[in-house]
C-alpha positions in Angstrom: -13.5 -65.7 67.0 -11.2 -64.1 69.7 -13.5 -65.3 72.4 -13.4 -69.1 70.9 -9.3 -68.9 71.2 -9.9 -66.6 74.9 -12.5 -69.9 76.2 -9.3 -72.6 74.6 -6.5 -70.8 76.6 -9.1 -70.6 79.3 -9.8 -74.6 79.4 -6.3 -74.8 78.7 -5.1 -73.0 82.1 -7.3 -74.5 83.9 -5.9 -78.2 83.0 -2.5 -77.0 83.9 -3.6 -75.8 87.3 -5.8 -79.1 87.5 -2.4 -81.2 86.9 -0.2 -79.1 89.1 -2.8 -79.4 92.0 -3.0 -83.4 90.9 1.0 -83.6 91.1 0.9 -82.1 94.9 -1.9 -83.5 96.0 0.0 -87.0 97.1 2.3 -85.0 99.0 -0.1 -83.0 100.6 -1.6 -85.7 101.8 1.2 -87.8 102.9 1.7 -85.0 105.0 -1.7 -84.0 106.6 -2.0 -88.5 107.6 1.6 -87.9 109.5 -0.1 -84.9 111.4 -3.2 -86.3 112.2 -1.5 -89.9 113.2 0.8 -87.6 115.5 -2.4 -86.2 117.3 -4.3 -89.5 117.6 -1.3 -91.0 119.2 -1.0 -87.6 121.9 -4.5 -88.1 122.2 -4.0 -91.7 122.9 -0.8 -90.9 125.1 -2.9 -88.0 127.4 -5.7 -90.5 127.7 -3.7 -93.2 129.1 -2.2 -90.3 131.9 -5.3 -90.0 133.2 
């Protein structure tokens, strides 16, 4: 029985660091498309130089 309850905290956990990851995520990638948009346009930029 105490490894039934051990497996539901377990799941349980792992849902809550499932919906903390979930709640982060949209950041997270706001934030890498801003970075990679900023290197594209150096890229662009240093091409253009020459």
């Amino acid at each position: 029985m105490f490894h039934d309850g051990k497996n539901l905290l377990d799941l349980a956990s792992l849902v809550l660091v499932f919906g903390a990851i979930a709640q982060y995520l949209p950041a997270i990638a706001a934030i890498l498309s801003i970075i990679w948009t900023a290197i594209r346009i150096i890229d662009w930029i240093q091409s253009k130089r020459g």
